[in-house]
C-alpha positions in Angstrom: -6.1 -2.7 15.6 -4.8 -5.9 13.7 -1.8 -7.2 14.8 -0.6 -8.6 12.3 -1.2 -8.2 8.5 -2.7 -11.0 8.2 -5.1 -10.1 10.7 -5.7 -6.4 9.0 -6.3 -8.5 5.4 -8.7 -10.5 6.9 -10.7 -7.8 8.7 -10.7 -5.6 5.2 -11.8 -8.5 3.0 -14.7 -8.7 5.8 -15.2 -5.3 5.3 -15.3 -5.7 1.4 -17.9 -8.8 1.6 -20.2 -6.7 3.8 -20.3 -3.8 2.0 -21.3 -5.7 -1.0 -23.9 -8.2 0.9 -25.5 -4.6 2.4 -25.9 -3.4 -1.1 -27.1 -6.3 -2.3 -29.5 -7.1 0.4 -30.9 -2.9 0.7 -32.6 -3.1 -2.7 -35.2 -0.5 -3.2 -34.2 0.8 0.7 -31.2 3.2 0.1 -31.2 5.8 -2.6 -29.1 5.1 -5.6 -26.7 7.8 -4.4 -25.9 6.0 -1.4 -25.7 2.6 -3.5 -23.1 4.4 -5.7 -21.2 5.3 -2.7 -21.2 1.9 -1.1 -19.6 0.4 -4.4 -16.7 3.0 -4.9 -16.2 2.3 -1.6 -15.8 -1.5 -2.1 -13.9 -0.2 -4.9 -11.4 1.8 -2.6 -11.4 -1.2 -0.5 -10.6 -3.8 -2.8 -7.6 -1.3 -4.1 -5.8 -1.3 -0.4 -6.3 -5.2 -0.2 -4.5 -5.9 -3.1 -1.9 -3.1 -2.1 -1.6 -4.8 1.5 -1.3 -8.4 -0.6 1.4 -7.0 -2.4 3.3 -5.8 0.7 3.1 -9.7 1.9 4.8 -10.9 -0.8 7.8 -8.4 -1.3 8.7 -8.9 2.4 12.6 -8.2 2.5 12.7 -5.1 -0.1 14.6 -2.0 1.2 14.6 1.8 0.2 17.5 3.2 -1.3 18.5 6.5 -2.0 19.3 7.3 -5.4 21.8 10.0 -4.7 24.3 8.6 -1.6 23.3 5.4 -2.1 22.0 4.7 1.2 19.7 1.4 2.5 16.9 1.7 4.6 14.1 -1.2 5.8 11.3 -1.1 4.1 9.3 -1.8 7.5 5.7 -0.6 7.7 4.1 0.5 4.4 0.7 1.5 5.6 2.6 3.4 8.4 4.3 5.3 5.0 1.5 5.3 2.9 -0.4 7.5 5.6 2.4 9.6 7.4 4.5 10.1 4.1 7.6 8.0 2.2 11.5 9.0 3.6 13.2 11.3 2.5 17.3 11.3 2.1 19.0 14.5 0.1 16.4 15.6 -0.4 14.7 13.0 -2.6 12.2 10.3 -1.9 13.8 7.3 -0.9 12.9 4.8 -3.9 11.5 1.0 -3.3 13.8 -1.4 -4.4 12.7 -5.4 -4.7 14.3 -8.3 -3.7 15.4 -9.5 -6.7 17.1 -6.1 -7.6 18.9 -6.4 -4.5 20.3 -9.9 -5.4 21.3 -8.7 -9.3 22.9 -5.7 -7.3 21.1 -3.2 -9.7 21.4 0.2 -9.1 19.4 3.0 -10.7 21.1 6.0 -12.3 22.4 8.3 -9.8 20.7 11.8 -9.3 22.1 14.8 -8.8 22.2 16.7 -5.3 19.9 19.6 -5.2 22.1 23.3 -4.9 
């Protein structure tokens, strides 16, 4: 496992690169099928780096909840991602950036569930 995310970045852009240098390189050895697979999974791959690169840069967002109003740490978003995003009253919690904490923004309240 990566220890940091920096770490995990770099192992999935080596990942990427040698999915496409093994496509490249099979020519005429793999069936197109399995050629097709390899690129939508460089595709799939090149989705979660940008995701992961995105998560670098908002470092310091929180969830809120749209209902009490409650603040949570964002903390690990591939841990979320794969296990589910919080819940509070019965709502998912909603991602709110940086900047929107500095304006104080706050979304329209929702109503609790009866």
């Amino acid at each position: 496992m990566a220890d940091t995310a920096a770490e995990y970045l770099a192992r999935l852009e080596r990942i990427h690169d040698d999915l496409g240098w093994l496509r490249e390189q099979s020519g005429f050895n793999l069936s197109n099928q399995l050629r097709g697979s390899i690129g939508e999974l460089r595709g799939t791959l090149a989705v979660v780096i940008d995701t992961v690169r995105r998560v670098q840069q908002n470092a310091g967002h929180r969830l809120r909840c749209r209902v009490c109003g409650s603040e949570r740490r964002l903390g690990n978003v591939a841990n979320k991602l794969i296990n589910g995003w919080p819940k509070c009253c019965t709502y998912t919690m909603e991602w709110i950036t940086q900047g929107q904490i500095e304006r104080g923004e706050r979304p329209p309240p929702r109503r609790r569930l009866r």
